[in-house]
Backbone as CSV, one residue per row, in Angstrom:
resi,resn,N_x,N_y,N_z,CA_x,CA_y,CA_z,C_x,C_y,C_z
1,UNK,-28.690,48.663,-36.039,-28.152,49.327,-37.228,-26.695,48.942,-37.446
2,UNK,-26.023,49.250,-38.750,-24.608,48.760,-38.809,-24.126,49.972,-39.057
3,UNK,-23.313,50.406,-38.155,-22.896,51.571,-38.613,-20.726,51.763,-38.889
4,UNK,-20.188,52.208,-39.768,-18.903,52.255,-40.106,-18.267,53.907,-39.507
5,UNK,-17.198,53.943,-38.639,-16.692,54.783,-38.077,-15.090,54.910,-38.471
6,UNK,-14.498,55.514,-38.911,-13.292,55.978,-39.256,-12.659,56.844,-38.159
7,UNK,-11.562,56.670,-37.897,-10.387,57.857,-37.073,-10.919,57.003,-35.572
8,UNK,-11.083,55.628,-35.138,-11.306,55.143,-34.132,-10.185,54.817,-33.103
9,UNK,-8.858,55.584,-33.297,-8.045,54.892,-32.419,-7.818,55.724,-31.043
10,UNK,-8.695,56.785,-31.083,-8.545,57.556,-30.445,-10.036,58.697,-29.442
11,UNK,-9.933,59.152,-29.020,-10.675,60.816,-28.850,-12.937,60.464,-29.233
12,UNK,-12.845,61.282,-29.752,-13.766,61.124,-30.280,-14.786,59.886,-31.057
13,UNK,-13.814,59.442,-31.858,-13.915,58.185,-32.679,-14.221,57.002,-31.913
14,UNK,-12.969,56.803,-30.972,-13.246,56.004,-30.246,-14.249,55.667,-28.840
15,UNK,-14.865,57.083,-28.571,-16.246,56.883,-27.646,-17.627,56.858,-28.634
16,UNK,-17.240,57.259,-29.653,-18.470,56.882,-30.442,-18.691,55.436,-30.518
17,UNK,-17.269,54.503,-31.134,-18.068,53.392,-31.304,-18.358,52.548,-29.783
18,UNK,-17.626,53.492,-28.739,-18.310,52.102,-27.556,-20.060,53.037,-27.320
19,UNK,-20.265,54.331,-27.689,-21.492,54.387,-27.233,-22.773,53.449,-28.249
20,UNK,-22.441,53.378,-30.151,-22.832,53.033,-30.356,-22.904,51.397,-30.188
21,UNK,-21.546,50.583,-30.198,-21.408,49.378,-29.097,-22.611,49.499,-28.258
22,UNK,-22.302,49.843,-27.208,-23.216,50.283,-25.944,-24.988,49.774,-26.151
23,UNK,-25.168,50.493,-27.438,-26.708,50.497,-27.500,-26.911,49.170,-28.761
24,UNK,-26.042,48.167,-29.229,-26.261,46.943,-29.626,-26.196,47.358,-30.950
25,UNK,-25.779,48.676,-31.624,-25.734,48.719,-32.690,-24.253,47.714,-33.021
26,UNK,-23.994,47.343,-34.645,-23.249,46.996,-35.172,-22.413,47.654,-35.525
27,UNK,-20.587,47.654,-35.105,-20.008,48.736,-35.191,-18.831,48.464,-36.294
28,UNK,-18.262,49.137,-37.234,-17.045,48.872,-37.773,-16.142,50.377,-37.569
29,UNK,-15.297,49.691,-36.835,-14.058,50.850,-36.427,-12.817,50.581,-37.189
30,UNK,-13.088,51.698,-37.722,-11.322,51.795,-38.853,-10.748,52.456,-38.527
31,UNK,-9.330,52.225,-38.275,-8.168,53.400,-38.363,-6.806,52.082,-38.574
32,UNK,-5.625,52.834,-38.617,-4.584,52.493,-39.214,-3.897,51.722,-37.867
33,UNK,-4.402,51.843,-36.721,-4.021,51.825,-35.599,-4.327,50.343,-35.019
34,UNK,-3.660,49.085,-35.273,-4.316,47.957,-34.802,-4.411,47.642,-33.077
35,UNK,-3.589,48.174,-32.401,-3.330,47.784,-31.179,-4.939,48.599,-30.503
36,UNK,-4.843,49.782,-30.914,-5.831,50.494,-30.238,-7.515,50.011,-30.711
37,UNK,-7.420,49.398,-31.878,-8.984,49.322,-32.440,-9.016,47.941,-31.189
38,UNK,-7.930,47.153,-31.202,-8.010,45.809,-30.107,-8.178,46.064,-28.770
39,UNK,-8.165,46.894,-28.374,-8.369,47.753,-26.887,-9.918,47.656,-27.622
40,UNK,-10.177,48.475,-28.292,-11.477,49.198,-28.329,-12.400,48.046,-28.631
41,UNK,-12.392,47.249,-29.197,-13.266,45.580,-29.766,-13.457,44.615,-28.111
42,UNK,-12.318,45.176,-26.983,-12.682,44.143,-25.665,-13.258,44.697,-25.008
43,UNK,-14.139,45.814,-25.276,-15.276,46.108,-24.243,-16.490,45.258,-25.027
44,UNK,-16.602,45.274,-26.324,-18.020,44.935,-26.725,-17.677,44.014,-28.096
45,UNK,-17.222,42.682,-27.814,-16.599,42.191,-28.753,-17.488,41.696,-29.578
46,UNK,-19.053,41.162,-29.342,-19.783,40.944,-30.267,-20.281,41.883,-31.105
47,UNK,-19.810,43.210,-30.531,-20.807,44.472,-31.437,-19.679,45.382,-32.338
48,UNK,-18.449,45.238,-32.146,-17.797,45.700,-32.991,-15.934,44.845,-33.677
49,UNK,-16.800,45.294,-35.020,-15.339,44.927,-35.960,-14.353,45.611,-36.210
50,UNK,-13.175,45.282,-36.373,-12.314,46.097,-36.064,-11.593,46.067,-37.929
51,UNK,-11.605,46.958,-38.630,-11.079,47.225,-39.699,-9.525,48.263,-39.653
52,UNK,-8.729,47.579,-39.860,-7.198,47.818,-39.554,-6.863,48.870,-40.921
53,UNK,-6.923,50.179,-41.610,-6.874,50.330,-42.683,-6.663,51.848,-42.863
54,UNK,-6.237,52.216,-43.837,-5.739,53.671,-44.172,-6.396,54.579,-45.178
55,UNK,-7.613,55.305,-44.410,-8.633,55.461,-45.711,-8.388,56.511,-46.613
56,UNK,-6.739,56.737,-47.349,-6.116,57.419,-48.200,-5.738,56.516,-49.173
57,UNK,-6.073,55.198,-48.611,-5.691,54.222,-49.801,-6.276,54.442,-50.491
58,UNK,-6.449,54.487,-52.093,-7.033,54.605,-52.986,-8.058,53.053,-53.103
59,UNK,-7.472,52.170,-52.862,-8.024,50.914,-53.506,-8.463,50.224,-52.024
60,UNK,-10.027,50.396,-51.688,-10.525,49.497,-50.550,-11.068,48.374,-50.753
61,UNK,-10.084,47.442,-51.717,-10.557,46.135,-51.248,-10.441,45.310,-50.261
62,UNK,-9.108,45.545,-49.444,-9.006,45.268,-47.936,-10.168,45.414,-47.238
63,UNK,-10.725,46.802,-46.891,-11.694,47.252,-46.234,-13.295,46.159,-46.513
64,UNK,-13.333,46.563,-48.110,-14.649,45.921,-48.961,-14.550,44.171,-48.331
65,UNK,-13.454,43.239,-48.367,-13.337,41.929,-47.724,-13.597,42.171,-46.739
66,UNK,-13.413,43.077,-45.189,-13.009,42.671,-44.011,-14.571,42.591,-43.612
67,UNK,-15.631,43.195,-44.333,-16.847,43.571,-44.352,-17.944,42.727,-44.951
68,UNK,-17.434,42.043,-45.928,-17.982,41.022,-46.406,-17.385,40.039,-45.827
69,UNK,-16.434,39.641,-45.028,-16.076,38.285,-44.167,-17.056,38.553,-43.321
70,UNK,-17.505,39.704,-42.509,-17.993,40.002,-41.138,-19.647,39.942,-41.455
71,UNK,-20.179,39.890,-42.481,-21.423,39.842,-42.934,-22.059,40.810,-42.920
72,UNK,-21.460,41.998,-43.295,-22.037,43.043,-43.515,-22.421,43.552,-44.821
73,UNK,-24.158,43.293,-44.893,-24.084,43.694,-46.392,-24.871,44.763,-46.619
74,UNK,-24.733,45.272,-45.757,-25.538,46.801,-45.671,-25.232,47.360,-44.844
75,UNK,-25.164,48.796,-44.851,-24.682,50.308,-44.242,-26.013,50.842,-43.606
76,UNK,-26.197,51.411,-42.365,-26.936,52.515,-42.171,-26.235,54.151,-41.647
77,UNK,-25.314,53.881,-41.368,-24.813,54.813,-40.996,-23.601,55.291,-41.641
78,UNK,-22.745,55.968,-42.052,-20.648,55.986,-41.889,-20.756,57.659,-41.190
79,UNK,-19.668,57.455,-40.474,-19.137,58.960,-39.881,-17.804,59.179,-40.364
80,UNK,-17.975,59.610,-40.879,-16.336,60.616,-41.337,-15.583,60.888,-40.362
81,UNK,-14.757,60.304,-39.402,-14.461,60.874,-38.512,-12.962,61.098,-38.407
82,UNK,-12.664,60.461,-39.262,-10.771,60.637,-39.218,-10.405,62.179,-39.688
83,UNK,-9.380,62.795,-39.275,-9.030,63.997,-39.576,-7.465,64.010,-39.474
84,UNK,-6.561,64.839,-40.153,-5.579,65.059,-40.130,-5.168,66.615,-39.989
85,UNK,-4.656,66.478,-38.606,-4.240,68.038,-38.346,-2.510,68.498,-38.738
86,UNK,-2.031,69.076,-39.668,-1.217,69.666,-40.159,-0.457,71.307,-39.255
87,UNK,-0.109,71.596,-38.691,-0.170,73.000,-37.760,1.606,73.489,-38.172
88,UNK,1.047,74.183,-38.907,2.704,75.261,-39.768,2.376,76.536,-39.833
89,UNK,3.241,77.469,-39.941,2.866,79.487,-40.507,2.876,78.970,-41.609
90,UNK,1.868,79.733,-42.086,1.573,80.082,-43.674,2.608,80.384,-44.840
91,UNK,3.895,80.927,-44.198,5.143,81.221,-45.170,5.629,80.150,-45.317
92,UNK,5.063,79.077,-44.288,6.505,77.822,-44.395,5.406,76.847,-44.632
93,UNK,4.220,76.729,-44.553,3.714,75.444,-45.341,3.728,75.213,-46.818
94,UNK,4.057,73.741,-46.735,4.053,73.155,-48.562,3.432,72.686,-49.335
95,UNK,3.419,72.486,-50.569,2.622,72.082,-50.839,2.056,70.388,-50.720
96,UNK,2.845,69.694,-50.088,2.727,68.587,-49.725,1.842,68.114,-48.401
97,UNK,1.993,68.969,-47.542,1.391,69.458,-46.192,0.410,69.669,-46.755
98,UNK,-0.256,70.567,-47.763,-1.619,70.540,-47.989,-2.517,69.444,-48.561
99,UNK,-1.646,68.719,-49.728,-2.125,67.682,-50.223,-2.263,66.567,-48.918
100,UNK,-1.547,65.731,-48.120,-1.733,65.276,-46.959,-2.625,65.949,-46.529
101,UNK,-3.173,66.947,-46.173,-4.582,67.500,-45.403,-5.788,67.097,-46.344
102,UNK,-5.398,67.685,-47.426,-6.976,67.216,-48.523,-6.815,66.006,-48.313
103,UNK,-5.993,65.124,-48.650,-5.787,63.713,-48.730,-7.112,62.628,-47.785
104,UNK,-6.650,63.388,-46.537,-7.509,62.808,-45.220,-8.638,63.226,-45.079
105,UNK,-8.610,64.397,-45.603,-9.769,65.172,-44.828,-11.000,65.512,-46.137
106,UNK,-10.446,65.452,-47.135,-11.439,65.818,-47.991,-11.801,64.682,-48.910
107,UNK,-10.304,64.042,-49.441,-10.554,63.087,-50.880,-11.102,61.886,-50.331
108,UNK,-10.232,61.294,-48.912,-10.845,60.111,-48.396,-12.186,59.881,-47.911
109,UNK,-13.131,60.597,-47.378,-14.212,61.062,-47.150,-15.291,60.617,-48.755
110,UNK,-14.587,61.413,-49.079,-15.214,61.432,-50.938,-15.703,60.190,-51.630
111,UNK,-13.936,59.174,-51.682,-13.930,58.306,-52.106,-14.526,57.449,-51.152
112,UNK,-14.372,57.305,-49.827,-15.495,56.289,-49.110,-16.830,56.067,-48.999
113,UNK,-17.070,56.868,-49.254,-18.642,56.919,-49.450,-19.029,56.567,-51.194
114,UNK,-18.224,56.983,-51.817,-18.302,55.915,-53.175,-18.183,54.811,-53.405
115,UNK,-17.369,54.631,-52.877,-16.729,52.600,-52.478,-18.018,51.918,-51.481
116,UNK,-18.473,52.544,-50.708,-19.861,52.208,-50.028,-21.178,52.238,-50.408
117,UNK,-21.212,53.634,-50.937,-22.579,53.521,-51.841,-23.593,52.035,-52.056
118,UNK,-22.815,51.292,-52.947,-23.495,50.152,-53.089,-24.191,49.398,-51.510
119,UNK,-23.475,49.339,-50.563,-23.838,49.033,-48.947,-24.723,49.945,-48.455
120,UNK,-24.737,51.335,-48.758,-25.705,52.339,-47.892,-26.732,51.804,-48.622
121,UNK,-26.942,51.913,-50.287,-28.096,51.724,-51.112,-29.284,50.290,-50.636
122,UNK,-28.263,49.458,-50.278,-28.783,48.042,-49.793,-29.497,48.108,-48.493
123,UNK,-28.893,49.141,-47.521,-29.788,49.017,-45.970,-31.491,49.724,-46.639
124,UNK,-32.570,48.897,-45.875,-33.814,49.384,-46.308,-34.160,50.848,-45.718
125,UNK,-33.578,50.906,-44.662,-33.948,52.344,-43.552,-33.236,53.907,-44.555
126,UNK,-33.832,54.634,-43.488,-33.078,56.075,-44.634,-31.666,56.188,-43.785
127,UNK,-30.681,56.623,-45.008,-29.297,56.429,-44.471,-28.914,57.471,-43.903
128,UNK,-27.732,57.386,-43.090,-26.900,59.231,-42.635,-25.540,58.987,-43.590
129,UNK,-25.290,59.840,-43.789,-23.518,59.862,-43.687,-23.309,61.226,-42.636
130,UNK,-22.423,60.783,-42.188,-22.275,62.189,-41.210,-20.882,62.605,-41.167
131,UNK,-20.403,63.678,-41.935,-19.091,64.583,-41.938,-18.706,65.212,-40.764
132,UNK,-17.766,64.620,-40.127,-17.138,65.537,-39.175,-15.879,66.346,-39.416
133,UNK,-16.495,67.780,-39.209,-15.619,68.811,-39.799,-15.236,69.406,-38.838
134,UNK,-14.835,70.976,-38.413,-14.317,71.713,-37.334,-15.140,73.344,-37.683
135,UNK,-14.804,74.083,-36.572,-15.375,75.539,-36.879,-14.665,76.370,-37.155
136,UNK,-13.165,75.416,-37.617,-11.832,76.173,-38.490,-12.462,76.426,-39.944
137,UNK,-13.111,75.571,-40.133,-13.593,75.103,-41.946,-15.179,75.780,-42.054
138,UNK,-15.793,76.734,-40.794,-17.221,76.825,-40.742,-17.016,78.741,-41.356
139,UNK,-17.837,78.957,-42.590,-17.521,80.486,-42.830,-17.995,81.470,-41.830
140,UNK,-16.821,82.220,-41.865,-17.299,83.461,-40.691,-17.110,83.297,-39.139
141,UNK,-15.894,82.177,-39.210,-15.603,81.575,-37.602,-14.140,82.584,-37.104
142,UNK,-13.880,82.092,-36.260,-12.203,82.402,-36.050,-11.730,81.430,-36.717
143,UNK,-10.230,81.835,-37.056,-9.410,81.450,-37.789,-8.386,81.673,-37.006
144,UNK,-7.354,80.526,-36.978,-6.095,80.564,-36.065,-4.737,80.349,-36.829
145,UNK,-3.563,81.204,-36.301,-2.484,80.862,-37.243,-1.976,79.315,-36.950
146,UNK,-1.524,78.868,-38.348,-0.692,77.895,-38.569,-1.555,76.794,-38.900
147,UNK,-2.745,76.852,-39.378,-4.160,76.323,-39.200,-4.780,76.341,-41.227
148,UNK,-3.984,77.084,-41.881,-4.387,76.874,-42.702,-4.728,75.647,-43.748
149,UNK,-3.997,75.012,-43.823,-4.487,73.543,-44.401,-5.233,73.023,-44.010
150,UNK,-5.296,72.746,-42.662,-6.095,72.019,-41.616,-7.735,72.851,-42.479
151,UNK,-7.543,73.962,-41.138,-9.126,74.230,-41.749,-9.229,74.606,-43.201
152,UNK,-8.985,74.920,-44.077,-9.210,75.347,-45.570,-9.770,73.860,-45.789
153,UNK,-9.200,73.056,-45.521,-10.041,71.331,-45.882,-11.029,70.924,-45.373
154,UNK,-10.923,71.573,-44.293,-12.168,70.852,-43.560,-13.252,71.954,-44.202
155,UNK,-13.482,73.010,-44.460,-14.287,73.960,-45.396,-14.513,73.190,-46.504
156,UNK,-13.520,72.407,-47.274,-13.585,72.069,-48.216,-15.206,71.057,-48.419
157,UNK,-14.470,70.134,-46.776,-15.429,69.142,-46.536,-17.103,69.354,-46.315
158,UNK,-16.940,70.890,-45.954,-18.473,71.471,-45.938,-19.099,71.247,-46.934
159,UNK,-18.578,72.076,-48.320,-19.673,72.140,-49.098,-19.500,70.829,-50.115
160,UNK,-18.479,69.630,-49.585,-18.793,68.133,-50.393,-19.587,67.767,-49.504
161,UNK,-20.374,67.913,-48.430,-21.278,67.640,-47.931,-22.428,67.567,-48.483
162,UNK,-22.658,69.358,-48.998,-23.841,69.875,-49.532,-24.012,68.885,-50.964
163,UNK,-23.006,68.824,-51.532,-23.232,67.966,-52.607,-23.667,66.857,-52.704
164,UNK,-23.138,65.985,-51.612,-23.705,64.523,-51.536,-24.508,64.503,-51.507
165,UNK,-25.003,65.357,-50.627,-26.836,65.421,-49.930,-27.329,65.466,-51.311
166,UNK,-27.196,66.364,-52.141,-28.092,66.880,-53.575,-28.263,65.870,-54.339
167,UNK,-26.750,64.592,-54.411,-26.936,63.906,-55.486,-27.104,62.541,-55.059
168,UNK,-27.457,62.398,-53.519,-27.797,61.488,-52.874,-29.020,61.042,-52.269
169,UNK,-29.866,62.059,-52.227,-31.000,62.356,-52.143,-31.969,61.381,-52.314
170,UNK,-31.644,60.917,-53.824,-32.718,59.873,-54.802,-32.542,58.547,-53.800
171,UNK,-31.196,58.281,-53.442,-31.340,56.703,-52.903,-31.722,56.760,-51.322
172,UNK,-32.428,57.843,-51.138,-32.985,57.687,-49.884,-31.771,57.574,-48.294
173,UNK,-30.455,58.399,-48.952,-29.097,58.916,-48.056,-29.262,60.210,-47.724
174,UNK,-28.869,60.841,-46.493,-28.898,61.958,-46.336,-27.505,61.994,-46.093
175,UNK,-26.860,63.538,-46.490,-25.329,63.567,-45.841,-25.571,65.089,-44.754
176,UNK,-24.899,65.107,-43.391,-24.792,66.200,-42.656,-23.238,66.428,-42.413
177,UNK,-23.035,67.496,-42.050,-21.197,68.010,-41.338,-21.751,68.460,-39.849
178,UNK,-21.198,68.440,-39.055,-21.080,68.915,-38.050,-19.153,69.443,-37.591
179,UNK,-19.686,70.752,-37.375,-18.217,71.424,-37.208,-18.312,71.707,-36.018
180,UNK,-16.978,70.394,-35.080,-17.197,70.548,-33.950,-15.900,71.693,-33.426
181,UNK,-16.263,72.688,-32.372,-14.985,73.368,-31.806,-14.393,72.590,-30.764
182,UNK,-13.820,73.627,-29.963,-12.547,72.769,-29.117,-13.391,71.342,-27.946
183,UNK,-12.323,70.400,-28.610,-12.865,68.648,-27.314,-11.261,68.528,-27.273
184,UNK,-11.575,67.913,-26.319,-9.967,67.705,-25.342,-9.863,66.163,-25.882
185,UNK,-9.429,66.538,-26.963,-8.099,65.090,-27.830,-7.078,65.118,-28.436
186,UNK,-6.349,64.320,-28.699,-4.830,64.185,-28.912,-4.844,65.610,-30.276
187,UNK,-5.780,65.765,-31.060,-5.454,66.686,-31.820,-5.942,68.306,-31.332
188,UNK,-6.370,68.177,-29.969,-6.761,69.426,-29.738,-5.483,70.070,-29.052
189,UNK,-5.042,68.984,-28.594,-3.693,69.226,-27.730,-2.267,69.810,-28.786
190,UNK,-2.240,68.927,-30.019,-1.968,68.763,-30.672,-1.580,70.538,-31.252
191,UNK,-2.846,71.232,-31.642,-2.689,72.312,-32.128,-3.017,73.349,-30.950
192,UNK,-3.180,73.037,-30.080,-3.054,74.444,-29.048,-2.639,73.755,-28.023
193,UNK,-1.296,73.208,-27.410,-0.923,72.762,-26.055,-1.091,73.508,-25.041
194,UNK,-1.531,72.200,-24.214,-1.857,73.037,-22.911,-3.447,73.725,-22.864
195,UNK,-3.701,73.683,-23.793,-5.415,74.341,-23.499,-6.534,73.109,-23.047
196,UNK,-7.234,73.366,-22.528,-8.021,72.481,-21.610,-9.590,73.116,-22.201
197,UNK,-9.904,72.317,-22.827,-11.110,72.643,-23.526,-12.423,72.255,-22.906
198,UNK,-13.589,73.081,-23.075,-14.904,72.508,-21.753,-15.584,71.677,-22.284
199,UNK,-15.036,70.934,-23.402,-16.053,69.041,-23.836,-15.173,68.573,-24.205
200,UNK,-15.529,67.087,-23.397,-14.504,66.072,-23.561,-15.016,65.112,-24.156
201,UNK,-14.199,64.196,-25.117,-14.865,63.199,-26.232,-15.457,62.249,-26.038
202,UNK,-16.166,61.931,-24.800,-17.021,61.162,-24.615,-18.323,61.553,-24.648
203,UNK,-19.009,62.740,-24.290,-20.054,64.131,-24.165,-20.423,64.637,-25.831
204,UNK,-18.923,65.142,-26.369,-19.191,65.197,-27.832,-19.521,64.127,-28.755
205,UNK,-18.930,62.580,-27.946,-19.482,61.524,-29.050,-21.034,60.998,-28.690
206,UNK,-21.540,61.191,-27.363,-23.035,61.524,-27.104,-23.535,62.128,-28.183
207,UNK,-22.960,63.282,-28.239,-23.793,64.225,-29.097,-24.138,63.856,-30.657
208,UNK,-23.157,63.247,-31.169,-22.932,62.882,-32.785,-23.698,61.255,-32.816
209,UNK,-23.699,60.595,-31.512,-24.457,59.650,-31.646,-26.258,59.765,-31.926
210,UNK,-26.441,60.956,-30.945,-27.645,61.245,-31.139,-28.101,61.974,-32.408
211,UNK,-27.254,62.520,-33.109,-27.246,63.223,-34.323,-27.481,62.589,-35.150
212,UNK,-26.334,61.306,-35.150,-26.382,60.022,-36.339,-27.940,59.550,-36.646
213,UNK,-28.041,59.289,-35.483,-29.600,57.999,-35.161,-31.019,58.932,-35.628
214,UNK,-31.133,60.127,-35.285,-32.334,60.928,-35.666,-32.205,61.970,-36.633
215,UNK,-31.359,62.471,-36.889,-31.314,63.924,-37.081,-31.550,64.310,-38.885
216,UNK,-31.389,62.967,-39.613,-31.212,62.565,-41.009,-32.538,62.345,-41.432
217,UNK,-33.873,62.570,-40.436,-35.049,62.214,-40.714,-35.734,63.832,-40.778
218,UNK,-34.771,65.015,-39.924,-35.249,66.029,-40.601,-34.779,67.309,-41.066
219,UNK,-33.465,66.822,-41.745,-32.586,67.558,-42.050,-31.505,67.366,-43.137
220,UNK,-31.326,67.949,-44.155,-30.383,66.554,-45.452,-29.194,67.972,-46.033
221,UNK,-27.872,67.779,-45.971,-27.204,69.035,-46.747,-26.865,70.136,-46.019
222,UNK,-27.198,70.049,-44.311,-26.666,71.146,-43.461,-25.358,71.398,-42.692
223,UNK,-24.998,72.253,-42.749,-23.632,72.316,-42.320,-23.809,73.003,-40.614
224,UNK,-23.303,72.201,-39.384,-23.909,72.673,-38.164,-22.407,73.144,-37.114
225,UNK,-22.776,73.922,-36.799,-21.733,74.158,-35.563,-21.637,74.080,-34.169
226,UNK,-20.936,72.985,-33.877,-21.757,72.495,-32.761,-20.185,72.809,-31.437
227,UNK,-20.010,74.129,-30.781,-19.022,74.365,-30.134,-19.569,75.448,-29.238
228,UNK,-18.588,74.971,-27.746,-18.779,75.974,-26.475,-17.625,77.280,-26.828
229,UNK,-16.309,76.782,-27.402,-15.421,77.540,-27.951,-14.969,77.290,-29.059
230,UNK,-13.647,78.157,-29.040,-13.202,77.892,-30.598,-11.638,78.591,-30.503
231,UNK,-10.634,77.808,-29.893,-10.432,77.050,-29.368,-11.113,76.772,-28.116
């Protein structure tokens, strides 16, 4: 399968694509981060491409070339996986801080899967897109101070989930979210230092791997919560 992974320079992102690496799938790892996607391309250099890129850019023709040099002319998979954590009190966040959160977390998501479309439509198999959200953004969770942008977007990202699924349906795409709680990565650390969380991002990218590969065959538009805690 060819599958496209975003937020790879790190945590999560980055054990996904060596597990999917791992199993001979075709990998494209994006993030803004070149040194680290080059770490991540010398374990499994025939199975993954390394796309150097900032998916807030509005205009992915960078991306759209690096993909058509690499001969990729079809999608089975993309994971949403980049996220931007923002962590301020509510009196003192701006409105700029929020736009930067939608930015990453909601619009880029949006627009990538539009700019792709044409590639998912082309793979013959049934497609995933898979949203990775948090159980900040899941209704009826805990909610933590200084957290508002962060999760209010990633909520956001829930129900553009539900939508894709509805209007994606026809071309034989399914879209899922999975709202993962606390994994011990640079952004978990990030917003609660010092907490030592009981899954670590190699275990959680198990999990989303196995999610990716089956889970789109019986399930289209669900929003899942997949956490031991929260933090």
């Amino acid at each position: 399968m060819n599958v496209l992974i975003t937020g790879c320079s790190s945590g999560i992102g980055y054990e996904l694509s060596l597990r999917f690496a791992s199993e001979a799938h075709n990998v494209v790892a994006v993030s803004r981060n070149e040194k680290a996607l080059l770490a991540l391309k010398n374990n499994y250099p025939q199975n993954i491409t390394i796309a150097v890129y900032d998916i807030t850019n509005p205009e992915p023709e960078h991306l759209l070339q690096i993909l058509k040099d690499n001969n990729f002319n079809h999608l089975d998979i993309l994971i949403n996986n980049a996220g931007l954590l923002i962590s301020e009190p509510f009196e003192e966040i701006t409105l700029q801080d929020f736009e930067k959160s939608y930015a990453t977390n909601v619009f880029a998501p949006a627009m990538l899967v539009q700019k792709l479309l044409p590639l998912l439509k082309a793979s013959k198999n049934k497609k995933h897109i898979v949203n990775i959200g948090s159980m900040g953004g899941y209704q009826g969770s805990s909610k933590f101070a200084g957290l508002s942008a962060y999760s209010s977007s990633k909520g956001a990202l829930c129900t553009l989930t539900e939508c894709m699924a509805e209007e994606l349906k026809e071309h034989n795409i399914a879209a899922n979210c999975l709202c993962l709680g606390a994994v011990n990565t640079p952004m978990l650390a990030q917003a609660f230092p010092g907490y030592e969380a009981p899954v670590n991002a190699k275990d959680m990218a198990d999990y989303i791997y196995n999610f990716a590969i089956a889970s789109h065959h019986v399930m289209n538009g669900k929003i899942i919560p997949v956490s031991l805690s929260t933090p």
